[in-house]
C-alpha positions in Angstrom: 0.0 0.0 0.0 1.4 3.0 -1.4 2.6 6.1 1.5 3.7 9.2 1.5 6.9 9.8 4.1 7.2 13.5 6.6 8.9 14.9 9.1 7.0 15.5 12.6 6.6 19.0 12.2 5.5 18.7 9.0 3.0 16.7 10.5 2.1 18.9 13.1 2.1 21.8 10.5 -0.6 20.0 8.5 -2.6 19.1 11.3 -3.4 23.0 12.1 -3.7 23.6 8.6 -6.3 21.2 8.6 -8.2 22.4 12.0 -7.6 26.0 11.3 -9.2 26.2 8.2 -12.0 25.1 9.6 -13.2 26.7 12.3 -10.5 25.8 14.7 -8.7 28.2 16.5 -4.9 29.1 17.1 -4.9 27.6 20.3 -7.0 24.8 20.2 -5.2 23.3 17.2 -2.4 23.5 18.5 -3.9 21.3 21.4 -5.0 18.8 18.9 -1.9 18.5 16.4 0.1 18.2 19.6 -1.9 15.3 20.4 -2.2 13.7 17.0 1.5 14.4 16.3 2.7 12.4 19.3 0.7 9.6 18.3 2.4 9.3 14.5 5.5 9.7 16.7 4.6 6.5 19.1 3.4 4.7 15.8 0.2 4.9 17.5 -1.6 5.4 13.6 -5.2 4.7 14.7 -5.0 8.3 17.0 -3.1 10.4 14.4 -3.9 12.1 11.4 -6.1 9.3 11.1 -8.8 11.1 13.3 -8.3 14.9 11.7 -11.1 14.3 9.2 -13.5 13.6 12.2 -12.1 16.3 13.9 -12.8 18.6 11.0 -16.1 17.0 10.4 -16.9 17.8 14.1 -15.5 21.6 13.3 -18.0 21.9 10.1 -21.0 20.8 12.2 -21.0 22.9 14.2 -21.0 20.7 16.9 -17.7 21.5 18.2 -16.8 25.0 19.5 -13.2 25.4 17.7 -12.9 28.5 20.1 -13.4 27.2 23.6 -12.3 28.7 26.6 -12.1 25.5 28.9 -12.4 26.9 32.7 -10.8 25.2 36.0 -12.8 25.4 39.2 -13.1 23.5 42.4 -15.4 21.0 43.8 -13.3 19.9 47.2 -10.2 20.5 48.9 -8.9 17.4 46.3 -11.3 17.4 43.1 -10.8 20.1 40.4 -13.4 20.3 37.5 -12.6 21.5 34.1 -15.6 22.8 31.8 -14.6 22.2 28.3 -16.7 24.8 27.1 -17.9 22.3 24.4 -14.7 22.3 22.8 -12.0 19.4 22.1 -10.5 17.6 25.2 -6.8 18.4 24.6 -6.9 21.9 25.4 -8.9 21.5 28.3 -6.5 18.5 29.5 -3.7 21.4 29.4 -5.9 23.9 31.2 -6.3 21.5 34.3 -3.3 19.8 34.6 -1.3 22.6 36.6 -4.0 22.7 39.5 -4.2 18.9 39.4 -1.0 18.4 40.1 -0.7 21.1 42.8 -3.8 19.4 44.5 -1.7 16.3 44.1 1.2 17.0 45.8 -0.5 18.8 48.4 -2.8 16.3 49.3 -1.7 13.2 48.1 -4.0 12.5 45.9 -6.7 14.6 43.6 -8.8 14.1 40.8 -9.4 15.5 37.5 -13.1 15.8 36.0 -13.4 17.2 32.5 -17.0 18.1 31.6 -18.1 18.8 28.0 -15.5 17.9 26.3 -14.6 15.5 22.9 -12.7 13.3 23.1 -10.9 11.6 20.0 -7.0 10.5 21.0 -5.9 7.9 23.2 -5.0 8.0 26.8 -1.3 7.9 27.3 -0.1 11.3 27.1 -2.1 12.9 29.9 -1.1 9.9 32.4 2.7 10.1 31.4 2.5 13.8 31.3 2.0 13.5 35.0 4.3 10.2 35.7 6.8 12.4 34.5 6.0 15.6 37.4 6.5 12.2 39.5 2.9 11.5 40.3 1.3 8.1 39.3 -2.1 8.6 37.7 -5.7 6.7 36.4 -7.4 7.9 33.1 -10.6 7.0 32.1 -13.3 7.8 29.1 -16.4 6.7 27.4 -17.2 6.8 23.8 -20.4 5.9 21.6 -22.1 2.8 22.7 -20.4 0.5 20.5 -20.0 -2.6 22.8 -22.4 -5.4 24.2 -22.8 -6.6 27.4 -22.2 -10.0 27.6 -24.7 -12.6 26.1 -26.4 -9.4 24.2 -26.8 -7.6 20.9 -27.3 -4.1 21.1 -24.5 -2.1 21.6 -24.0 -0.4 25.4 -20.8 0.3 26.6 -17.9 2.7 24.8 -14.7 0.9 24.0 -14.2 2.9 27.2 -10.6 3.3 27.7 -8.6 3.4 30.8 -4.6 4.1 31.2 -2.3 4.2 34.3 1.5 5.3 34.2 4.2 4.7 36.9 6.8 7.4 37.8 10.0 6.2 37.4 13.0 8.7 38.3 15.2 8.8 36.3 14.2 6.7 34.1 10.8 6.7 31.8 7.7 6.0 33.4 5.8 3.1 32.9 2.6 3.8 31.0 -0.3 1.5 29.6 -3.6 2.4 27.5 -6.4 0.1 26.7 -9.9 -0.4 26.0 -12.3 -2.5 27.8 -12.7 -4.1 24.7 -11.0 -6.2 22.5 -10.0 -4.1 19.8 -9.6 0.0 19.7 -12.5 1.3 17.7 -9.9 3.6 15.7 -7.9 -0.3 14.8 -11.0 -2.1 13.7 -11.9 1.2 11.2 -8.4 1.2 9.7 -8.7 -3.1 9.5 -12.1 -2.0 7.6 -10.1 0.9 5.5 -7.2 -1.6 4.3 -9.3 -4.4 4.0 -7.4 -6.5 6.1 -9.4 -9.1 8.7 -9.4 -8.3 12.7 -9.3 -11.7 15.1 -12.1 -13.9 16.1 -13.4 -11.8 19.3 -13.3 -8.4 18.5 -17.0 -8.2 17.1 -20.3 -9.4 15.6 -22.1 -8.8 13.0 -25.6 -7.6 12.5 -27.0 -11.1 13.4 -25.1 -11.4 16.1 -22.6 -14.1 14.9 -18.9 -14.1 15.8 -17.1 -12.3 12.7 -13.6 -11.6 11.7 -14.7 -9.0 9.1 -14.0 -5.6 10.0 -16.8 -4.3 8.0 -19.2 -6.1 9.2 -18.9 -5.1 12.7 -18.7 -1.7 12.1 -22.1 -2.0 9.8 -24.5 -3.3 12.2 -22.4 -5.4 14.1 -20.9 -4.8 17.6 -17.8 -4.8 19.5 -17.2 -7.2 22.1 -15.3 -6.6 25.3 -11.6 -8.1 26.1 -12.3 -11.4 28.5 -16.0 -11.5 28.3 -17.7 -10.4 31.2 -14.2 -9.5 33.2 -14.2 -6.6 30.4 -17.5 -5.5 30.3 -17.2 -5.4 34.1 -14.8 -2.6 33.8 -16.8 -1.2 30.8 -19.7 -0.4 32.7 -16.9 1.3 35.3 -15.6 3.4 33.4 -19.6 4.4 32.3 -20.1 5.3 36.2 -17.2 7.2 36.4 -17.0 9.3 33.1 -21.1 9.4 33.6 -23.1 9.3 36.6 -20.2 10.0 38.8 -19.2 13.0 37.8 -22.4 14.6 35.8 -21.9 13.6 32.3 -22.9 11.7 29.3 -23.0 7.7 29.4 -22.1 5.9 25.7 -26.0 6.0 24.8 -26.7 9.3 26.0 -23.6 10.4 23.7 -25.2 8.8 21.0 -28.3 10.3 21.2 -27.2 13.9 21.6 -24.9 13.6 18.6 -25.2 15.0 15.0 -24.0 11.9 13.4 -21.5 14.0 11.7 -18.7 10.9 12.2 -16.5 12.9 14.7 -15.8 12.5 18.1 -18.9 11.9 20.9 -19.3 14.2 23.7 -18.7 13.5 27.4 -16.5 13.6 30.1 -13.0 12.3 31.6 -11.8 10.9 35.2 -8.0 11.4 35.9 -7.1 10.2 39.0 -3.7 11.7 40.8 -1.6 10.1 43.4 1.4 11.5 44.7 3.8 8.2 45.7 5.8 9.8 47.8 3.1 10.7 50.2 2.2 7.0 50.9 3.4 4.4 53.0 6.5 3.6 51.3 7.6 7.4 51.2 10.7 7.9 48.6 11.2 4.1 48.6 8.7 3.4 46.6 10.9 3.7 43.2 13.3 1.3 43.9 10.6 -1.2 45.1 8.3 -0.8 42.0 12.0 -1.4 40.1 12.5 -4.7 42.0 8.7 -5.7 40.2 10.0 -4.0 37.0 13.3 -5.4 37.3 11.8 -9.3 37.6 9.3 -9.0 35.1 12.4 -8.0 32.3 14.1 -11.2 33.6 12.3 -13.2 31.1 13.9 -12.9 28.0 11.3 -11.3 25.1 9.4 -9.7 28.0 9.0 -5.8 27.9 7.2 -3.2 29.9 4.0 -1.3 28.6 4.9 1.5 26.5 8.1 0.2 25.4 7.5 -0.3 22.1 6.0 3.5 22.1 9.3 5.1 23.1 11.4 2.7 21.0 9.1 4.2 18.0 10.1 7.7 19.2 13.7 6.6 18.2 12.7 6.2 14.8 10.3 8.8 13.8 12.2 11.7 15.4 15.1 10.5 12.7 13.1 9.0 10.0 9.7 10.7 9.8 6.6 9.4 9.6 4.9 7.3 6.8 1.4 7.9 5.9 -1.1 6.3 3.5 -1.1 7.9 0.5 -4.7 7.8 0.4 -5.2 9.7 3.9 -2.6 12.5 2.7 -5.0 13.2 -0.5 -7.7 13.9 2.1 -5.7 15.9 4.0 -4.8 18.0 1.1 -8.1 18.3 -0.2 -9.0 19.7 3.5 -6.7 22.4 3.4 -7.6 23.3 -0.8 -4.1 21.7 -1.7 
């Protein structure tokens, strides 16, 4: 399949070319193209320039305020609330970071909620943006309801990712991302794109048969969550917490307050803040987390979570990028190129 090769900043560049032109301002797409450019840097493809057309489709609506002003208050001594002011989550993440670490390291622990926000990109960078401040930290989001519960058909949960990353000083932090189910929606639409086939488990189709067509769970079909009902288990978590707990939209309420325009749902994120050095181990608890690190690396062909991300970083900071050729044109076209 054919590519085009660029540089990061080229990258980057295009990204706010892309959001700017419509609708988009300065600031926020910035925010975004800082977001999707880190993803092409991890090789993280599904949550890069992948997901600009949505993003613009999202600015064209109207559904999306490309202008927002996202604005940090508090709810308690230890909970700080961004509202998104309707706008993309990435600037909003920036906006309340500062005060969520402050309540952090004050308190021990703090949390995060982000209210009225979309939310198209993966997880990762806001938890290792705070590993590396030295505070471990929870993410968790909710999408469109594009997952059963188990033994049903009708779509319920998001794919409803959740990360955690580990400070490690002096070193990288450990960082994983997920979804509760088996597949990443963004993987199983680029499967669909290329027309390549996705693994027994990741979905049904329309009459609720196990299916290794891409297509076919996308139109119609569902998603399916990781382990059965040990995944759906910490779908309908993360609903509680992105939802009822702290005033937002579940997957189906999502759904039914969007425009359809193929962009990113509205809703809400959880980040969870804990400070290790406040706990029971005090500053010991590096070098006892290494003594778990350092056993688990023992097995040969073993590797931490988010390893292969910052071995990518390696490459793509000297090499570029590649994109499909296919997904530049569309880029282009966005910007009247």
């Amino acid at each position: 399949m054919q590519s085009v090769t660029m540089s990061l900043d080229e990258a980057h560049a295009l990204a706010v070319r892309c959001l700017t032109q419509h609708g988009a301002d300065e600031e926020n797409a910035r925010a975004v193209a800082d977001i999707v450019t880190a993803a092409e840097r991890d090789l993280c493809h599904s949550h890069g320039l992948f997901r600009i057309p949505g993003y613009v489709a999202s600015l064209k609506s109207g559904k999306v305020n490309g202008k927002a002003r996202p604005a940090v208050s508090d709810l308690a001594p230890s909970v700080v609330r961004v509202a998104g002011d309707n706008g993309f989550a990435p600037l909003a993440l920036e906006v309340g970071r500062a005060a969520l670490v402050e309540r952090a390291k004050s308190n021990g622990i703090a949390a995060l909620a982000l209210n009225d926000i979309y939310h198209f990109a993966a997880l990762w960078p806001e938890t290792e943006a705070l590993a590396e401040q030295g505070l471990a930290a929870f993410a968790f989001t909710a999408a469109f309801p594009y997952v059963v519960a188990p033994g049903g058909r009708t779509p319920i949960f998001g794919t409803n990712p959740m990360a955690f990353a580990w400070p490690r000083p002096g070193k990288h932090p450990m960082v994983f991302d997920q979804a509760s189910s088996t597949m990443a929606r963004g993987e199983i639409m680029i499967a669909a794109r290329d027309g390549h086939s996705v693994p027994y488990g990741a979905g049904i189709d329309s009459n609720g048969k196990d299916t290794t067509d891409p297509k076919a769970i996308l139109d119609g079909g569902a998603q399916l969550a990781f382990g059965g009902y040990k995944g759906a288990a910490l779908a309908m978590m993360v609903e509680l917490l992105v939802g009822a707990l702290i005033g937002d939209k579940l997957s189906f309420e999502a759904e039914a307050a969007d425009n359809g325009d193929g962009g990113p749902p509205v809703g809400g994120e959880l980040i969870i803040a804990l400070d290790p050095a406040r706990f029971g181990d005090g500053e010991g608890f590096a070098a006892h987390a290494d003594l778990l690190f350092e056993r688990i690396l023992s097995d040969e062909g073993v590797r931490l979570p988010g390893d292969r991300r910052r071995k990518a970083r390696e490459t793509t900071a000297r090499d570029g990028i590649r994109v499909q050729e296919s997904l530049s044109r569309t880029l282009l076209e966005l910007i009247g190129s």
